[in-house]
C-alpha positions in Angstrom: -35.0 14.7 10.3 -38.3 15.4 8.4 -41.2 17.4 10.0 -43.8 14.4 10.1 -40.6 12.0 12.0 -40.4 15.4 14.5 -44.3 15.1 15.1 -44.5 11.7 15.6 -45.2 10.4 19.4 -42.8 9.2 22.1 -42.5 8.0 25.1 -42.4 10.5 27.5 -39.2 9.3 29.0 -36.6 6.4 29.9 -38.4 5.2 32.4 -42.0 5.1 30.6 -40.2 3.3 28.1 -38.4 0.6 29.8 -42.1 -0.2 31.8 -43.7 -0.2 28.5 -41.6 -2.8 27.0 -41.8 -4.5 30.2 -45.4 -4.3 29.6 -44.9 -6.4 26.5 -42.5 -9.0 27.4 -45.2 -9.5 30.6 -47.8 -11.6 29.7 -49.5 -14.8 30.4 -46.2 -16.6 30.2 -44.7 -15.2 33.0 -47.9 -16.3 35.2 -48.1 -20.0 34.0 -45.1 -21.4 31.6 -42.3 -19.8 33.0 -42.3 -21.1 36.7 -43.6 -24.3 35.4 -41.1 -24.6 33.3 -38.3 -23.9 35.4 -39.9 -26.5 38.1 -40.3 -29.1 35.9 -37.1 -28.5 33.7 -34.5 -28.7 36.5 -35.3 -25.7 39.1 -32.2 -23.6 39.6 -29.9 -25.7 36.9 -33.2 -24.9 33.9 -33.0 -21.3 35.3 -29.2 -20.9 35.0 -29.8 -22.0 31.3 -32.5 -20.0 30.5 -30.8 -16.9 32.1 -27.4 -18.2 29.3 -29.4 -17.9 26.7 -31.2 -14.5 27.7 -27.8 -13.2 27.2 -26.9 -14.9 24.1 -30.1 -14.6 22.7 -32.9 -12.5 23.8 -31.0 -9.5 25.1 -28.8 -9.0 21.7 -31.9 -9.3 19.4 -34.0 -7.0 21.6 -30.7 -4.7 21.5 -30.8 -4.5 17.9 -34.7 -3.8 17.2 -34.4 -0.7 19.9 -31.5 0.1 17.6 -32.9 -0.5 14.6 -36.7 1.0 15.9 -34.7 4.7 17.3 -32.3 4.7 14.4 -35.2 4.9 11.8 -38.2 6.7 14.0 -40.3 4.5 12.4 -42.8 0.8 12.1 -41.0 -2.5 12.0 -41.8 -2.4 8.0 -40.4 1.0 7.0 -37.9 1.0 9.5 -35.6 -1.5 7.2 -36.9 1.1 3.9 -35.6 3.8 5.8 -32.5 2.8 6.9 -31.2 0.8 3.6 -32.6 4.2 1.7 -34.3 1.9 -0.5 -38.1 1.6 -0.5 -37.9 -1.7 -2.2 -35.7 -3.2 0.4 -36.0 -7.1 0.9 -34.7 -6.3 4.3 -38.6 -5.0 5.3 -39.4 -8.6 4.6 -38.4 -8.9 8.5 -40.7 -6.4 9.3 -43.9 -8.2 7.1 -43.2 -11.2 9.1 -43.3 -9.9 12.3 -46.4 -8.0 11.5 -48.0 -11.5 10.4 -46.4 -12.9 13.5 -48.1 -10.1 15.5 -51.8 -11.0 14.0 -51.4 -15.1 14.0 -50.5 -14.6 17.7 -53.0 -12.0 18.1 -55.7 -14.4 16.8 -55.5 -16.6 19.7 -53.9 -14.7 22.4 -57.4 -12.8 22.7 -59.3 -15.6 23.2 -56.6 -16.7 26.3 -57.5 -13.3 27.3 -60.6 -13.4 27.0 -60.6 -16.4 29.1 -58.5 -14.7 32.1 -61.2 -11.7 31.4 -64.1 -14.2 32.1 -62.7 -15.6 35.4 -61.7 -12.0 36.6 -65.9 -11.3 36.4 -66.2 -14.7 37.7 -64.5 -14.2 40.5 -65.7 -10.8 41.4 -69.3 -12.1 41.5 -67.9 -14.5 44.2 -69.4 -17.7 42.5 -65.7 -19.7 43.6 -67.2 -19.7 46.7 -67.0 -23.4 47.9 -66.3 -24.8 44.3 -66.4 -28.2 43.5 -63.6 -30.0 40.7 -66.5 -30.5 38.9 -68.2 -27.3 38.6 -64.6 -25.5 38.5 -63.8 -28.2 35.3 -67.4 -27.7 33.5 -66.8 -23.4 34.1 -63.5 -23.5 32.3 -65.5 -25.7 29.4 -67.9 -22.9 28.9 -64.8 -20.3 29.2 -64.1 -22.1 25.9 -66.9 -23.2 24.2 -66.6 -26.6 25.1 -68.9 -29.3 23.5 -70.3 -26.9 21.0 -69.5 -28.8 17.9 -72.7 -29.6 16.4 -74.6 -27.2 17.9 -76.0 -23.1 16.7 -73.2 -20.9 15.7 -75.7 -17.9 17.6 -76.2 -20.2 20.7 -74.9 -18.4 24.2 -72.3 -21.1 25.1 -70.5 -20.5 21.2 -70.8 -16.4 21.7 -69.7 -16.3 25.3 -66.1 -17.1 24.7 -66.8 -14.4 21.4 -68.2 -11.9 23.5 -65.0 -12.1 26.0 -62.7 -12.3 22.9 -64.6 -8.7 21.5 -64.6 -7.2 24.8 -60.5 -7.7 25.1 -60.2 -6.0 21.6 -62.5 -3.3 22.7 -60.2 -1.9 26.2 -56.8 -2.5 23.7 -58.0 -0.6 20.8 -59.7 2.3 23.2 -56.2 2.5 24.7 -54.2 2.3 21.3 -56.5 4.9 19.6 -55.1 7.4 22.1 -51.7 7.8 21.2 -48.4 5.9 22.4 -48.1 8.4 25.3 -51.7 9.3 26.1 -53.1 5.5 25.6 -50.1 3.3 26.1 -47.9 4.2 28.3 -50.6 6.0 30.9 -52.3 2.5 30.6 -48.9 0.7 31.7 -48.0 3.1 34.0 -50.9 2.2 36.3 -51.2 -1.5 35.3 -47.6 -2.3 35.8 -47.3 -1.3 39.5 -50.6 -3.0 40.6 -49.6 -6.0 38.6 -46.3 -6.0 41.0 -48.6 -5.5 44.1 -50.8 -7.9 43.8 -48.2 -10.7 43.4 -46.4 -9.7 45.8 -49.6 -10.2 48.2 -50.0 -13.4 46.5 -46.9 -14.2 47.0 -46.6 -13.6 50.6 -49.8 -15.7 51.4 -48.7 -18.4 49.7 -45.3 -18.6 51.3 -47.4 -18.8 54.9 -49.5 -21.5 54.0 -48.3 -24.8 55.3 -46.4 -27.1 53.0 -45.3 -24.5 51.5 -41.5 -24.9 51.0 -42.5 -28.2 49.0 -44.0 -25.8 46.4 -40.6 -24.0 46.9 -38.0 -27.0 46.8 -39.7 -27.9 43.3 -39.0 -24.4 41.8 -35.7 -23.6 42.9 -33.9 -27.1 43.2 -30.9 -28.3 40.8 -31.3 -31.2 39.4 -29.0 -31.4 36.5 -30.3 -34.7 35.9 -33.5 -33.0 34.1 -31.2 -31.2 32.0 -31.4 -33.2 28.6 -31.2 -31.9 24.6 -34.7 -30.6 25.0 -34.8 -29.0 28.0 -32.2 -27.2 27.1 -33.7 -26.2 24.0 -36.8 -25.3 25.7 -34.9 -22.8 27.9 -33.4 -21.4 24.5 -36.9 -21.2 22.9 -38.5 -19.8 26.3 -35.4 -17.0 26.5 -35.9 -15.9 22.6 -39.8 -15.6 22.4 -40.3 -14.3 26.4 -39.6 -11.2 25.6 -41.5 -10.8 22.2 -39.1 -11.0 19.7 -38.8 -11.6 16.4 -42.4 -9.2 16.0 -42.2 -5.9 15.4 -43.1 -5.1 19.0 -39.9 -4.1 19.9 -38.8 -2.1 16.6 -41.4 -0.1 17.1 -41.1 0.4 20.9 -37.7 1.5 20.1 -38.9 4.5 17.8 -40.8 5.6 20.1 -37.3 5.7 22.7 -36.0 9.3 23.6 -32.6 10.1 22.6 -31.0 10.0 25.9 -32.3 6.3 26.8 -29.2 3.9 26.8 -30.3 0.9 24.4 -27.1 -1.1 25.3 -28.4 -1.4 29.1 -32.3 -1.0 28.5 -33.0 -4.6 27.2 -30.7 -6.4 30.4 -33.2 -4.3 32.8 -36.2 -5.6 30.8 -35.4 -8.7 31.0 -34.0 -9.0 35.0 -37.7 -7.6 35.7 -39.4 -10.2 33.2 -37.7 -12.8 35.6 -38.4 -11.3 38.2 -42.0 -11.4 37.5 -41.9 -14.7 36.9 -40.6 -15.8 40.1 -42.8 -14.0 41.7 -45.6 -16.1 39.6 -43.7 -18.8 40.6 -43.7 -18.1 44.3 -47.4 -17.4 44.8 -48.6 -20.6 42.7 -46.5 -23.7 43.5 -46.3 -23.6 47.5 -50.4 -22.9 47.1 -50.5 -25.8 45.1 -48.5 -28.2 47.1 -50.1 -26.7 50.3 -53.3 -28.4 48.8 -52.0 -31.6 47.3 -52.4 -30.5 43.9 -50.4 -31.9 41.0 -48.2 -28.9 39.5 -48.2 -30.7 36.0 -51.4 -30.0 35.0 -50.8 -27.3 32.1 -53.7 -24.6 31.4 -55.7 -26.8 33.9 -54.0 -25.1 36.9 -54.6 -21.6 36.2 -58.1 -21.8 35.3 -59.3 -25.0 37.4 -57.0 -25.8 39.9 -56.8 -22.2 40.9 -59.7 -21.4 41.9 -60.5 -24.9 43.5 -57.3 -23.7 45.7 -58.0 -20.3 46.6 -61.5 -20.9 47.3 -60.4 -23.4 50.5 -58.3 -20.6 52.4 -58.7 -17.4 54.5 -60.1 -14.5 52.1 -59.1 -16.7 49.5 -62.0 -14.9 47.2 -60.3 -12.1 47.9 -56.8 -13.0 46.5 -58.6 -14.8 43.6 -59.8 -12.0 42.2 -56.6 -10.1 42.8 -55.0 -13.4 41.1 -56.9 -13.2 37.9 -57.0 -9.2 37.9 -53.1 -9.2 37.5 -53.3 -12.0 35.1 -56.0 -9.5 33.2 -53.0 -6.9 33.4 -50.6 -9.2 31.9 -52.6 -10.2 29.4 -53.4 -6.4 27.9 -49.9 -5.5 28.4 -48.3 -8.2 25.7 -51.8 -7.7 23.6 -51.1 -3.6 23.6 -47.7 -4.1 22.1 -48.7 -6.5 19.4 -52.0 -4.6 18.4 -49.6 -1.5 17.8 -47.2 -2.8 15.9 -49.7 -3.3 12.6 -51.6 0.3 13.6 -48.5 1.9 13.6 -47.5 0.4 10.1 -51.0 1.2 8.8 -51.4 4.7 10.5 -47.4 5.8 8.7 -47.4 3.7 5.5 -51.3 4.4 4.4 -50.9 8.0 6.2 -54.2 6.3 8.1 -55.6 8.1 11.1 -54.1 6.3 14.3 -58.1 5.8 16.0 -59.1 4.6 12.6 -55.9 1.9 12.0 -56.6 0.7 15.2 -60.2 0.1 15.0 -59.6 -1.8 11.6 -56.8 -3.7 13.6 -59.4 -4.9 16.3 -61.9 -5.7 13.8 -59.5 -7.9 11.7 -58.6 -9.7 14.8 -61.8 -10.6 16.1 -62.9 -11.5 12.6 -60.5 -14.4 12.3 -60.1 -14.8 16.0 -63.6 -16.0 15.8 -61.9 -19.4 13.9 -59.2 -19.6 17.1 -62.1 -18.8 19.7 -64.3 -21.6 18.5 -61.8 -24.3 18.1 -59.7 -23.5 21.2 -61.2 -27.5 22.2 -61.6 -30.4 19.9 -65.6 -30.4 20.5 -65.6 -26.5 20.5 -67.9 -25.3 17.5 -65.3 -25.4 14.7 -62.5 -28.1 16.7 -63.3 -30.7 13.9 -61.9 -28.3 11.2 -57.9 -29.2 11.1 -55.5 -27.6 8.8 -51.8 -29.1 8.7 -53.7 -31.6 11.3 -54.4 -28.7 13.8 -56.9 -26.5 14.9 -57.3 -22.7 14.2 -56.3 -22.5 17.3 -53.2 -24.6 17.7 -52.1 -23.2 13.9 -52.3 -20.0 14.5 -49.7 -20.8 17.7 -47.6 -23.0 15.6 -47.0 -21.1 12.7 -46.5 -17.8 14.6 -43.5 -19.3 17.3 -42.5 -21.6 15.2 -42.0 -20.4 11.9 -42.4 -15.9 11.7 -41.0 -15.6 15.1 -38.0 -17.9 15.1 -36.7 -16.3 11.3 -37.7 -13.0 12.3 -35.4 -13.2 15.1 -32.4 -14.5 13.0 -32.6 -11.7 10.4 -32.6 -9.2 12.8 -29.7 -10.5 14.4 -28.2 -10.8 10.6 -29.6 -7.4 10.0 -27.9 -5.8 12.4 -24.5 -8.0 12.7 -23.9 -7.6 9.3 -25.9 -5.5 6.4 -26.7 -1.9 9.0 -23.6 -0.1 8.9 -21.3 -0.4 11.9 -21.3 3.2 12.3 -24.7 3.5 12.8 -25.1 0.6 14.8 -22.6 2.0 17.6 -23.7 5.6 17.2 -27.1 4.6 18.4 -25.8 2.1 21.4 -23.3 5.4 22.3 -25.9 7.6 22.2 -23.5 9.5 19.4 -20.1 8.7 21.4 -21.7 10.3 25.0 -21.9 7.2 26.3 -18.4 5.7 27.2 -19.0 2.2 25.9 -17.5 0.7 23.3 -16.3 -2.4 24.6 -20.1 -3.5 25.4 -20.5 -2.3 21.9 -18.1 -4.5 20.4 -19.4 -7.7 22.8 -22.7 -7.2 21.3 -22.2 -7.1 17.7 -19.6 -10.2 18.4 -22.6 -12.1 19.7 -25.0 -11.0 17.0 -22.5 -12.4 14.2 -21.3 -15.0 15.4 -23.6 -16.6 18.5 -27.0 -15.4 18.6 -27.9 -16.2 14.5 -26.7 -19.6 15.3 -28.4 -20.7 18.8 -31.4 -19.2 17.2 -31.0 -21.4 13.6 -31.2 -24.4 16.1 -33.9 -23.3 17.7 -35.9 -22.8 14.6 -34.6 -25.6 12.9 -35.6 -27.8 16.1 -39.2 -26.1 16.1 -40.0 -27.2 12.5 -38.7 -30.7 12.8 -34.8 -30.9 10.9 -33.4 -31.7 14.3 -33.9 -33.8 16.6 -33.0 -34.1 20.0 
């Protein structure tokens, strides 16, 4: 091991790093898409699919980036240099395609950020007080830059959505520039319990309103009926990209792992809290929303207008709005922490970069661009009318990055590590160098990345870009 791999930060321990990943598969998802998902996709019989293909899918993959992240000690590009012992390795392909993954999503995960940033001010300045459908609709216009097109780049309603966008990039990269131990994982450590507490108290006030076990019968009901081609495809995709795979993120999460942590158990744990988090998502917006007679279809439209039009008609319902959006703020930096690293990293190791500096120049990249997905987030934002491949910045920058980088990324790393990294090195790393007395989980896992998890996710890919249908 070389003296600049011995120097290099950590996590401090097991623990920090399990909360840290869990930091990164928590985001915005797990407060919106995943409960309505699972509601409208067949309750309990779309959540016994989705938890199938966490197994099959998500859990391997993740297994072999920790492996393939601890194994090397190094960013999801050199990692594949290091560990093939050839600095011209096509293998690091994987890695350049999660890092372009990690920008395109970056692009226009801020601004979504940004927004939740926005209505966390909002609502600490009390003005959902009493909120109208209208007001609450023309508020989350301006959150976006609404009816811009046409208009001054440098008026306030094109910069506001900017300003919230720069301000996002600003708390990640202060964070980032302090180290993985110092910034990151101090800044998860405190996020990730409050982020737990304050669902939970959203949770329980929800489950007093009245009506509430309407809210509860559509998330937890089985309807195999809903289960079609799609849906279950839609529980395959929503397993695989969940828990950020196919990235970087969690290659280079994994070499920051300590020796002792047990990568064969880490990524099931991970995952069993995602969910959980989710649920809990689950359980403190749909019995609010059926309390009130809202429809639970409504997409982005319930987290940042139906929301608020909710929680401003009960008891301290201020209150719990702002704890609402503050934990959705605290989901929203945790995902955007692990996908900011993953280029500093690569820039601070493979252009011996100062980490402040690489992360800086990260931020600044992404609000560059992001500029193009913050101003065409709406069709009559300021640049909506610009469409490439038919779609807006916005809508590309999503498309390409879950559709295309994320999808392949994922498949080569199950390839990666089912067939080209040596066997011996694969089951040293998920033995922790044979202290660990499991080698028949060893042999399950390398079974499924061979022979499972490459195909499910070749399906999901190929379904994504249009070969199948179903």
């Amino acid at each position: 091991m070389s003296s600049e791999t011995k120097q290099r930060d950590a996590f401090s321990s097991t623990l920090a790093a399990l909360m840290v990943s869990l930091g990164s598969a928590v985001g915005l998802g797990n407060i919106w898409k995943f409960p309505y998902m699972t509601g409208t996709g067949g309750g309990g019989a779309f959540l016994v699919l989705y938890l199938f293909f966490v197994f099959m899918v998500a859990v391997p993959i993740m297994i072999s980036e920790f492996v393939i992240g601890r194994r090397s000690r190094m960013n999801a590009v050199g990692a594949f240099r290091k560990l093939d012992n050839d600095p011209r390795s096509p293998w690091a392909g994987i890695g350049f395609m999660g890092a372009l993954a990690a920008y395109l999503i970056m692009f226009f995960y801020s601004c979504v950020a940004g927004w939740v940033y926005y209505y966390t001010f909002k609502a600490a300045t009390g003005v959902f007080a009493g909120i109208t459908a209208d007001k609450a609709g023309a508020m989350f216009g301006s959150a976006i830059g609404a009816g811009t097109a046409g208009g001054s780049f440098f008026s306030a309603a094109v910069l506001s959505p900017i300003f919230w966008q720069v301000l996002v990039l600003c708390v990640i990269g202060a964070i980032i520039s302090l180290g993985v131990s110092s910034g990151i994982e101090r800044a998860i450590r405190i996020m990730m319990p409050i982020l737990f507490i304050l669902l939970i108290i959203c949770a329980i006030r929800a489950l007093t309103l009245p009506g509430a076990a309407e809210g509860l019968r559509f998330l937890f009901h089985v309807d195999f009926s809903q289960i079609t081609p799609s849906v279950t495809l839609a529980a395959m995709g929503l397993a695989f990209f969940k828990l950020s795979l196919g990235m970087g993120t969690m290659i280079t999460y994994g070499s920051y792992f300590t020796a002792d942590s047990d990568l064969s158990t880490a990524p099931l744990k991970i995952a069993i809290a995602d969910i959980c988090v989710s649920m809990l998502a689950g359980l403190a917006i749909f019995p609010t929303v059926f309390s009130f007679g809202v429809e639970p279809g409504a997409g982005p439209g319930l987290l940042f207008i139906t929301i608020p039009l909710v929680f401003s008609q009960m008891p301290l319902g201020q209150v719990l709005l702002f704890a609402f959006f503050l934990l959705t703020s605290f989901a929203a930096n945790g995902a955007m922490l692990s996908l900011v690293e993953v280029p500093t990293v690569w820039m601070s190791e493979e252009f011996n970069m100062p980490r402040k500096k690489a992360a800086i120049l990260n931020c600044v990249i992404i609000a560059v661009v992001g500029v193009l997905a913050a101003g065409s987030a709406d069709s009559s934002s300021f640049f909506g009318g610009i469409k490439v491949m038919g779609r807006g910045f916005f809508d590309l920058f999503d498309f390409i990055s879950s559709n295309i980088c994320l999808p392949l990324g994922g498949l080569f790393i199950a390839l990666y590590a089912g067939y080209k990294m040596k066997k011996e090195d694969f089951r040293d790393e998920l033995t922790n160098h044979g202290r660990l007395h499991n080698e028949g989980k060893v042999v399950l896992i390398r079974f499924l990345l061979r022979y499972v998890t490459p195909l499910l996710v070749l399906i999901i890919f190929l379904n994504s870009v249009g070969v199948l249908k179903f």
